[in-house]
Biopython code that builds the backbone (N, CA, C, O; Angstrom):
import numpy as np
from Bio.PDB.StructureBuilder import StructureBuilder

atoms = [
    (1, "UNK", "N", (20.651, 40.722, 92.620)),
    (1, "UNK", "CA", (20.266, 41.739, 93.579)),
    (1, "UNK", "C", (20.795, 41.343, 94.963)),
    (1, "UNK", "O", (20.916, 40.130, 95.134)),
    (2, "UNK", "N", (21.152, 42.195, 96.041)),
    (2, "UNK", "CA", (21.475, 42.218, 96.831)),
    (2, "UNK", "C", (21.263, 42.821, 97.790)),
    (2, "UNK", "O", (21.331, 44.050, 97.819)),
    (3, "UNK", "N", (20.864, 41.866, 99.104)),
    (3, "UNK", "CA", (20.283, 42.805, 100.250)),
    (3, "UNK", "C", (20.747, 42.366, 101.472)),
    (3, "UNK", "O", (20.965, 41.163, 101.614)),
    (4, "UNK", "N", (20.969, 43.269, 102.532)),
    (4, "UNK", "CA", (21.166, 43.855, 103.704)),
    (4, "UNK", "C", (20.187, 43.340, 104.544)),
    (4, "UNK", "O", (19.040, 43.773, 104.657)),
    (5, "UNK", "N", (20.793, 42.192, 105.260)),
    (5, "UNK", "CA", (19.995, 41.972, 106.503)),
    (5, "UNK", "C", (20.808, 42.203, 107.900)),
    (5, "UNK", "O", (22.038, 42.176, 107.858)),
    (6, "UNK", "N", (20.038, 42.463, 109.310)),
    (6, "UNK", "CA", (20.879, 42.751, 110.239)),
    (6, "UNK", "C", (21.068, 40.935, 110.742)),
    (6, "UNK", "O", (20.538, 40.000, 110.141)),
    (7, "UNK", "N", (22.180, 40.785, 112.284)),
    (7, "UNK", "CA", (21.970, 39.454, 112.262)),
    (7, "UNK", "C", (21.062, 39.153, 113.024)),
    (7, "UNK", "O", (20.482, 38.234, 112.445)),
    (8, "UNK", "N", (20.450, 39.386, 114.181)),
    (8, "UNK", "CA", (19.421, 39.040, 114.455)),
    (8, "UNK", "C", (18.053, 38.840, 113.325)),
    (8, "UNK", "O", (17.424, 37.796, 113.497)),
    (9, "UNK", "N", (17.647, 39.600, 112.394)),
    (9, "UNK", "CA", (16.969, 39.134, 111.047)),
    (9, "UNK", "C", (17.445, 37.847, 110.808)),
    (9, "UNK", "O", (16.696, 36.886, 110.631)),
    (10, "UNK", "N", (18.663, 37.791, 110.796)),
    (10, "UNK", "CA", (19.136, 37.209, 109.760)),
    (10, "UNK", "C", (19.140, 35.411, 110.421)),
    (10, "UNK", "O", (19.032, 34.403, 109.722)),
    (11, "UNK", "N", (19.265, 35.452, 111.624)),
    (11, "UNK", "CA", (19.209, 34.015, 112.512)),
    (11, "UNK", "C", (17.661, 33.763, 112.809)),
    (11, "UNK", "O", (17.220, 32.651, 113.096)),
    (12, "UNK", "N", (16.876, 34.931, 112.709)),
    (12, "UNK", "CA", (14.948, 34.762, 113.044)),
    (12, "UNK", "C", (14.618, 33.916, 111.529)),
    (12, "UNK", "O", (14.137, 32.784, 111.568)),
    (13, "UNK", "N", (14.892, 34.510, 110.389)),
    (13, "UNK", "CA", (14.484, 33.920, 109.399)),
    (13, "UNK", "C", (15.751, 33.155, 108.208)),
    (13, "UNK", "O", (15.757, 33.221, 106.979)),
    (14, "UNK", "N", (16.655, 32.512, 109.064)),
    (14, "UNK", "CA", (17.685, 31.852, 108.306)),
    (14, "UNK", "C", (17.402, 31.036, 106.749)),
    (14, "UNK", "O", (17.892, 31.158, 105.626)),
    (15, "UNK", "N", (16.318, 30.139, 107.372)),
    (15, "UNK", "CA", (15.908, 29.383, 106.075)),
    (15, "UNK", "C", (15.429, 29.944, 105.248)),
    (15, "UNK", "O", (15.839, 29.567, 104.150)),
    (16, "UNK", "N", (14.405, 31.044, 105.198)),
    (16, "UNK", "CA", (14.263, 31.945, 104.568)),
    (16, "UNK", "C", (15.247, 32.580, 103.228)),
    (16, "UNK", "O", (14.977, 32.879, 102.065)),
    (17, "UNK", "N", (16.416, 32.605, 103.994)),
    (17, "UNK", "CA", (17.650, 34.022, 103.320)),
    (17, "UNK", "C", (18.150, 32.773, 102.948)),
    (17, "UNK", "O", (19.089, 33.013, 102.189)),
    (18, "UNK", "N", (17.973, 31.092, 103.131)),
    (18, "UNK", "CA", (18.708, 30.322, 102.662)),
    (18, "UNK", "C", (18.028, 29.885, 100.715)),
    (18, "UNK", "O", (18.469, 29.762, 99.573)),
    (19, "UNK", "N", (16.694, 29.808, 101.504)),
    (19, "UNK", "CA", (15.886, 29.544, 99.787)),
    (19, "UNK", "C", (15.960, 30.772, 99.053)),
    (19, "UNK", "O", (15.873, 30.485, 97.859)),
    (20, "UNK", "N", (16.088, 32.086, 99.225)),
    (20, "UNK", "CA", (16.424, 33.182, 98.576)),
    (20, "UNK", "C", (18.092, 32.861, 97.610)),
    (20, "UNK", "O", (18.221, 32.744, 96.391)),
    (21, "UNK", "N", (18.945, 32.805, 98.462)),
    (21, "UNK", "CA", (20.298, 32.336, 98.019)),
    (21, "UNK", "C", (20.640, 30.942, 96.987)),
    (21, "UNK", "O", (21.633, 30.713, 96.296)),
    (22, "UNK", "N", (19.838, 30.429, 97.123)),
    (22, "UNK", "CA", (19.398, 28.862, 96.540)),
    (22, "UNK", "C", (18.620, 29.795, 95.173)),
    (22, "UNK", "O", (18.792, 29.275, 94.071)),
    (23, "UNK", "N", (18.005, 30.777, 95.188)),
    (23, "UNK", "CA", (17.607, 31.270, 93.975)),
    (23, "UNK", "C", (18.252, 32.182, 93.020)),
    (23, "UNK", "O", (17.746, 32.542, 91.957)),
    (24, "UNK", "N", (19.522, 32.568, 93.516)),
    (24, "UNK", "CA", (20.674, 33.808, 93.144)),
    (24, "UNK", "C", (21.052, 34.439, 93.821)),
    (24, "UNK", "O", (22.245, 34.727, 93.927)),
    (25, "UNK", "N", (19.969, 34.933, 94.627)),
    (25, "UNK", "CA", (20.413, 35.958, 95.887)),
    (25, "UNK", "C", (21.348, 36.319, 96.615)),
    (25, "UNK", "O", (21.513, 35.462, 97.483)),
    (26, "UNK", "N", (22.206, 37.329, 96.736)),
    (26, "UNK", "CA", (23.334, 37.663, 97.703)),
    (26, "UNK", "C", (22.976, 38.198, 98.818)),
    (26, "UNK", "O", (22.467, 39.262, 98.467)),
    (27, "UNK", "N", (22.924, 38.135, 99.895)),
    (27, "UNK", "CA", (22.531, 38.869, 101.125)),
    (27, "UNK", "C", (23.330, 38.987, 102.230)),
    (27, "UNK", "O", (23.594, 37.937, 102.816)),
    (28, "UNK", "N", (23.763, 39.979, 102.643)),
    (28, "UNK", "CA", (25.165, 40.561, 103.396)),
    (28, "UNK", "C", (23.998, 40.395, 104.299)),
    (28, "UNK", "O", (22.801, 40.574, 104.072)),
    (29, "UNK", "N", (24.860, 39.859, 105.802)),
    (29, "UNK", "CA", (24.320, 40.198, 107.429)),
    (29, "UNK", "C", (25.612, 41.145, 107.764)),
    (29, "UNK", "O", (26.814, 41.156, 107.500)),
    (30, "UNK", "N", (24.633, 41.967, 108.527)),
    (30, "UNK", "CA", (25.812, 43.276, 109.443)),
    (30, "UNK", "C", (25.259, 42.787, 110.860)),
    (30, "UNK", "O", (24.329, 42.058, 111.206)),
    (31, "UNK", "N", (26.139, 43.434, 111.450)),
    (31, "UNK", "CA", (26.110, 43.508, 113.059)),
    (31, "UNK", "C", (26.217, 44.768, 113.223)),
    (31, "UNK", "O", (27.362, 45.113, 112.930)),
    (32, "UNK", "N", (25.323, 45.965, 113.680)),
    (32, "UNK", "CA", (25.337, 47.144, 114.494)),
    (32, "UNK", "C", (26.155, 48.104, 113.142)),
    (32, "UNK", "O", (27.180, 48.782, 113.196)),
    (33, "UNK", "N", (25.216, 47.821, 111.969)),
    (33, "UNK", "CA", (25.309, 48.242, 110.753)),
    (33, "UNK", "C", (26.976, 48.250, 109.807)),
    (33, "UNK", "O", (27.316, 49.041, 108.928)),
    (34, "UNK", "N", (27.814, 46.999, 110.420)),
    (34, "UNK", "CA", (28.981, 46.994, 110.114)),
    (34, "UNK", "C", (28.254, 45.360, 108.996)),
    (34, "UNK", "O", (27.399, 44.545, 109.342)),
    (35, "UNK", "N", (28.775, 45.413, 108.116)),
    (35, "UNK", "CA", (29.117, 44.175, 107.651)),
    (35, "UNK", "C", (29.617, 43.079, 108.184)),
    (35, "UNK", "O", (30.597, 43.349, 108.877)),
    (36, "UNK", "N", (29.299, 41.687, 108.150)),
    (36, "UNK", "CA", (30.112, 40.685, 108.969)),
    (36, "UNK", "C", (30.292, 39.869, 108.316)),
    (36, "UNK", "O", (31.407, 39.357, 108.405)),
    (37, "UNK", "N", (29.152, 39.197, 107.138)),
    (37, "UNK", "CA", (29.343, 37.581, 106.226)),
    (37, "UNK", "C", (28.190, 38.144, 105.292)),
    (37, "UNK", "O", (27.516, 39.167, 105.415)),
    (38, "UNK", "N", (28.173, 37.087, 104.250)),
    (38, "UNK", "CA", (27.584, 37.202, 103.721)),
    (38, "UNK", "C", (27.027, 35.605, 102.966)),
    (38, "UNK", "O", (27.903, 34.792, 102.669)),
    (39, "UNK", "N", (25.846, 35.331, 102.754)),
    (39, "UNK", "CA", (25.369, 34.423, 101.914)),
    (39, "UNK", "C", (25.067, 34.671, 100.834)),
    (39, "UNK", "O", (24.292, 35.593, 100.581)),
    (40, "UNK", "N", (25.702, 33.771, 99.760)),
    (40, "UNK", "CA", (25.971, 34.002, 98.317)),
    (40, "UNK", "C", (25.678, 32.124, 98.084)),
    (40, "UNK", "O", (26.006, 31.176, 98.798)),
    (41, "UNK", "N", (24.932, 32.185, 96.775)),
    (41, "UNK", "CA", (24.789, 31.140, 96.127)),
    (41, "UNK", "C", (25.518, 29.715, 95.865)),
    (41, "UNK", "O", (26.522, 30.198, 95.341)),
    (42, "UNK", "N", (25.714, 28.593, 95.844)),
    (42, "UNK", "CA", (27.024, 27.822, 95.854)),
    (42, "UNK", "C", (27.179, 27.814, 94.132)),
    (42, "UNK", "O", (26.233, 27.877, 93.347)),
    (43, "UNK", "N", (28.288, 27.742, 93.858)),
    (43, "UNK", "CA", (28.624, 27.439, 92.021)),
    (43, "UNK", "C", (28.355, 26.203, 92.132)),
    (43, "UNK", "O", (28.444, 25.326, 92.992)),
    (44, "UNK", "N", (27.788, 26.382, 90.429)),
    (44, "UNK", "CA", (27.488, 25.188, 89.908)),
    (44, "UNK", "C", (28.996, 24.009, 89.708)),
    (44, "UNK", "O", (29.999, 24.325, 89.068)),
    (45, "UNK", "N", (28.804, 22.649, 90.429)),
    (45, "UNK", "CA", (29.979, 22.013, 90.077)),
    (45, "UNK", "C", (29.922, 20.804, 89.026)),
    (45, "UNK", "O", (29.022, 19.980, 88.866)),
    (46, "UNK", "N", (31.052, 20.926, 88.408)),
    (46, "UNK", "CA", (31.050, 20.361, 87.190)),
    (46, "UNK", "C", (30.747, 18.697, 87.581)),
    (46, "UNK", "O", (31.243, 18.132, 88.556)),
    (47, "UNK", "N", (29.960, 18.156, 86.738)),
    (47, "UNK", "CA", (29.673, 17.077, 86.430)),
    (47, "UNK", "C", (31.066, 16.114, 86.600)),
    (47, "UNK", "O", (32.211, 16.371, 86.227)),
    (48, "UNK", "N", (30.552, 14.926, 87.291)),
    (48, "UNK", "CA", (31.834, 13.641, 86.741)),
    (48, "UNK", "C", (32.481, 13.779, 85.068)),
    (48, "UNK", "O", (33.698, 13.860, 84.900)),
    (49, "UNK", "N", (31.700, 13.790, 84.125)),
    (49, "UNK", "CA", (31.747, 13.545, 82.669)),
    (49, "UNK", "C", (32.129, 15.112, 82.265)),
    (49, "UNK", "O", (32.700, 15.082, 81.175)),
    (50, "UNK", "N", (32.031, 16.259, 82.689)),
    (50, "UNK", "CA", (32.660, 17.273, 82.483)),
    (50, "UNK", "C", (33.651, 17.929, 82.636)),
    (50, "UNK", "O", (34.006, 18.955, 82.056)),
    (51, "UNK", "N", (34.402, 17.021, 83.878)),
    (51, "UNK", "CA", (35.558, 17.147, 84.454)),
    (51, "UNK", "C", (36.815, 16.059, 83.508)),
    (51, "UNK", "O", (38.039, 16.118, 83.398)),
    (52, "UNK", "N", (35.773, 15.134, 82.969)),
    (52, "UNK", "CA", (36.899, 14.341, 82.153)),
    (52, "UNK", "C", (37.122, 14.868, 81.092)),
    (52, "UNK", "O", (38.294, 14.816, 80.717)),
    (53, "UNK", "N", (36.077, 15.599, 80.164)),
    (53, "UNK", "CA", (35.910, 15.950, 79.069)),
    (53, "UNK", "C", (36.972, 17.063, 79.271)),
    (53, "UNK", "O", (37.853, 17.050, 78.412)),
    (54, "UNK", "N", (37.082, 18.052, 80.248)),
    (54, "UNK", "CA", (38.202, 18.972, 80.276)),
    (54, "UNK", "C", (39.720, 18.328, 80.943)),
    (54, "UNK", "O", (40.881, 18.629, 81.220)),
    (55, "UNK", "N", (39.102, 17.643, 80.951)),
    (55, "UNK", "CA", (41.045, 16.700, 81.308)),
    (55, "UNK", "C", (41.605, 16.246, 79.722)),
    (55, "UNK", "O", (42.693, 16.539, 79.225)),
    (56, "UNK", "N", (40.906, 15.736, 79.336)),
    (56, "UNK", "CA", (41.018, 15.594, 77.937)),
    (56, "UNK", "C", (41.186, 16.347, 77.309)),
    (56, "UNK", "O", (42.120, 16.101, 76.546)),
    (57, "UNK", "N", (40.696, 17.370, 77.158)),
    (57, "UNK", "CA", (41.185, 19.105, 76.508)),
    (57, "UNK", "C", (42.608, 19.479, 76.639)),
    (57, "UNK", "O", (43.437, 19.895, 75.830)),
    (58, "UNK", "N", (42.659, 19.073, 78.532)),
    (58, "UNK", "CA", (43.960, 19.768, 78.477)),
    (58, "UNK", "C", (45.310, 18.619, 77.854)),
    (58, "UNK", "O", (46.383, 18.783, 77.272)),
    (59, "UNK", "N", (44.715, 17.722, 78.242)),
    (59, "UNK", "CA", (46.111, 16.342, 77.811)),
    (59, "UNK", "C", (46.087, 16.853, 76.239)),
    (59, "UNK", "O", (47.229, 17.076, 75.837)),
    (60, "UNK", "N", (45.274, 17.040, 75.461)),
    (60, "UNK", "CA", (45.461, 17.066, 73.909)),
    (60, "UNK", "C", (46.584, 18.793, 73.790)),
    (60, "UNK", "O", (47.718, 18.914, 73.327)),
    (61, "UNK", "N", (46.074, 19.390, 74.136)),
    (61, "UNK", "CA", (47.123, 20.960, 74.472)),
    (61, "UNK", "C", (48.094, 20.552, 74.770)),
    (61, "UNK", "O", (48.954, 21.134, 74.108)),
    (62, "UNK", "N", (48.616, 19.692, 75.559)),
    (62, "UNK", "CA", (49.912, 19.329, 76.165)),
    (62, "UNK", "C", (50.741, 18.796, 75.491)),
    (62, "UNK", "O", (51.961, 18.944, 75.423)),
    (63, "UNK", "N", (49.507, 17.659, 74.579)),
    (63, "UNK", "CA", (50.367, 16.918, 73.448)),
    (63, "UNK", "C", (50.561, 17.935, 72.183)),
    (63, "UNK", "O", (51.675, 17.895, 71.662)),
    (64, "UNK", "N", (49.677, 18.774, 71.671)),
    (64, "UNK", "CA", (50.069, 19.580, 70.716)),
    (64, "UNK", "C", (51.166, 20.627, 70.958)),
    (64, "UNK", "O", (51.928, 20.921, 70.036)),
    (65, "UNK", "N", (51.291, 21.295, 72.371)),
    (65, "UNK", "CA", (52.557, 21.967, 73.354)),
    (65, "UNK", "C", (53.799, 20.882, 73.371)),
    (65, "UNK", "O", (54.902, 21.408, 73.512)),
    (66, "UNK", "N", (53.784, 19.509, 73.253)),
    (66, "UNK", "CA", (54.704, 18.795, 73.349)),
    (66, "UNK", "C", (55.409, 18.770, 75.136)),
    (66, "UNK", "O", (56.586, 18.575, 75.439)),
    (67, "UNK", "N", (54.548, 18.966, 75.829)),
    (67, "UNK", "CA", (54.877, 18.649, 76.683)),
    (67, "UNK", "C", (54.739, 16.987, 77.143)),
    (67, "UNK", "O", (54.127, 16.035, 76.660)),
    (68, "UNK", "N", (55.692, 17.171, 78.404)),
    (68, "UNK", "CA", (56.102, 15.519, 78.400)),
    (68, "UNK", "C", (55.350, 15.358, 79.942)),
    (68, "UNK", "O", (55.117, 16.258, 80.750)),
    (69, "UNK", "N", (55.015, 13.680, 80.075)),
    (69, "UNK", "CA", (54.542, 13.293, 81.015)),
    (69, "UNK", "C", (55.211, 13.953, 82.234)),
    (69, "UNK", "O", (56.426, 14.149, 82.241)),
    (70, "UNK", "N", (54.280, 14.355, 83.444)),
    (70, "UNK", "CA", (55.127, 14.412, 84.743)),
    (70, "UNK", "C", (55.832, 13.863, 85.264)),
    (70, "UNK", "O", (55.607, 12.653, 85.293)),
    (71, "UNK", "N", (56.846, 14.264, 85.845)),
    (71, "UNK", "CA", (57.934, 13.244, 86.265)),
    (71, "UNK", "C", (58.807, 14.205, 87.647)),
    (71, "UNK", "O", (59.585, 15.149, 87.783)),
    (72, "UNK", "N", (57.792, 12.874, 88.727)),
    (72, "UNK", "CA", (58.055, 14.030, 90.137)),
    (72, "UNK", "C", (59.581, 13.746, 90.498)),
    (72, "UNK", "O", (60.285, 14.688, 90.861)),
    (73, "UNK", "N", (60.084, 12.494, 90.404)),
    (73, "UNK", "CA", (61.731, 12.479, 90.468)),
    (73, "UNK", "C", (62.746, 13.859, 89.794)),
    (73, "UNK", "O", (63.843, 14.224, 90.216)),
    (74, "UNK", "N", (61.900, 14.471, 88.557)),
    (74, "UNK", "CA", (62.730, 15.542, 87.682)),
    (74, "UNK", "C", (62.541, 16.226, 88.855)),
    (74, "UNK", "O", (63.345, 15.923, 89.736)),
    (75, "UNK", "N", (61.636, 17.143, 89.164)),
    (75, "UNK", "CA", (60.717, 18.171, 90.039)),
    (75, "UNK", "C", (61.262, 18.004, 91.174)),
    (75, "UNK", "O", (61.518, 19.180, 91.434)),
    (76, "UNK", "N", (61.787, 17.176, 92.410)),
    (76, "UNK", "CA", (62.254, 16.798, 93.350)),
    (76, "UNK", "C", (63.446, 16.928, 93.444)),
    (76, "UNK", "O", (63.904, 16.953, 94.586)),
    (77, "UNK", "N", (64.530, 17.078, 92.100)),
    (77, "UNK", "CA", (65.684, 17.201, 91.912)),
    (77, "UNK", "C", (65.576, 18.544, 91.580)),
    (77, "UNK", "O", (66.405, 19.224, 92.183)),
    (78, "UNK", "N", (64.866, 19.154, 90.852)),
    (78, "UNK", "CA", (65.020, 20.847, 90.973)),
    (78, "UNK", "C", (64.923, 21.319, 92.319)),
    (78, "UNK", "O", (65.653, 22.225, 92.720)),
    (79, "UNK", "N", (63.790, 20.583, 93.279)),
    (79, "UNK", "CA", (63.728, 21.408, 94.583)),
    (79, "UNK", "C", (64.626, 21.033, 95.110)),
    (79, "UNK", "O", (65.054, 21.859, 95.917)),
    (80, "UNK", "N", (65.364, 19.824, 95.046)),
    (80, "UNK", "CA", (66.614, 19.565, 96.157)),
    (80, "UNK", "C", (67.890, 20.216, 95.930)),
    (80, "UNK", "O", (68.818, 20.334, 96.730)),
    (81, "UNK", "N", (67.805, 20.658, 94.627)),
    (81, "UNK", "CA", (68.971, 21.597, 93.990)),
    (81, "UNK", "C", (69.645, 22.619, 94.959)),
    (81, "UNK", "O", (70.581, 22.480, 95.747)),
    (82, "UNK", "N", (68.941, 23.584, 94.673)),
    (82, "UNK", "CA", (68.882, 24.290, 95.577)),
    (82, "UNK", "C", (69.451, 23.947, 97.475)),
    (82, "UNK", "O", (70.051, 24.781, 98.154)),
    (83, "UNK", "N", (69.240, 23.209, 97.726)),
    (83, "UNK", "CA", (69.673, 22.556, 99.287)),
    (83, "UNK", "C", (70.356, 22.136, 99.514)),
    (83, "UNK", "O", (70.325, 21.496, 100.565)),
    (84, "UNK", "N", (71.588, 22.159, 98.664)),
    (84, "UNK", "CA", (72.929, 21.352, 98.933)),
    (84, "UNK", "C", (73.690, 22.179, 99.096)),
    (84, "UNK", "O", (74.864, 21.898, 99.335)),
]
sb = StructureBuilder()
sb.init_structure("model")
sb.init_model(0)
sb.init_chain("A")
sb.init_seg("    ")
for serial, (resi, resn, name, xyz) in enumerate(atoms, 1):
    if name == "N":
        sb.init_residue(resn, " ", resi, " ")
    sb.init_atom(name, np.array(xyz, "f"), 0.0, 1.0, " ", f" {name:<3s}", serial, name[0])
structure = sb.get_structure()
């Protein structure tokens, strides 16, 4: 759900519209009934151990894709290609 505060509301009871947002809440502040910002929830961020677990996902794809280790010397010679 989502609600419409003006900004003066919105700076009188900040902490307020902050524990609301901390609960799902989206709440647009306007200025002189224009829209200006809005507070929206932060995403959930992935865990240390969830971030490896999907690094690992992707290295195994890469190896079943047969792709080959990075290699910024290759990559550096494509961009310098071009510049001669």
């Amino acid at each position: 759900m989502e609600k419409t505060v003006g900004a003066f509301e919105a700076k009188t009871h900040f902490s307020s519209l902050l524990e609301r947002a901390e609960r799902g809440e989206e709440i647009t502040i306007t200025r002189r009934g224009k829209a200006v910002a809005k507070i929206v929830p932060m995403k959930k961020q992935a865990s240390p151990a969830e971030t490896r677990k999907a690094l690992a996902q992707l290295r195994a794809e890469g190896k079943k894709l047969g792709i080959k280790k990075f290699d910024w010397s290759e990559w550096k010679a494509y961009r310098d290609e071009g510049r001669r």
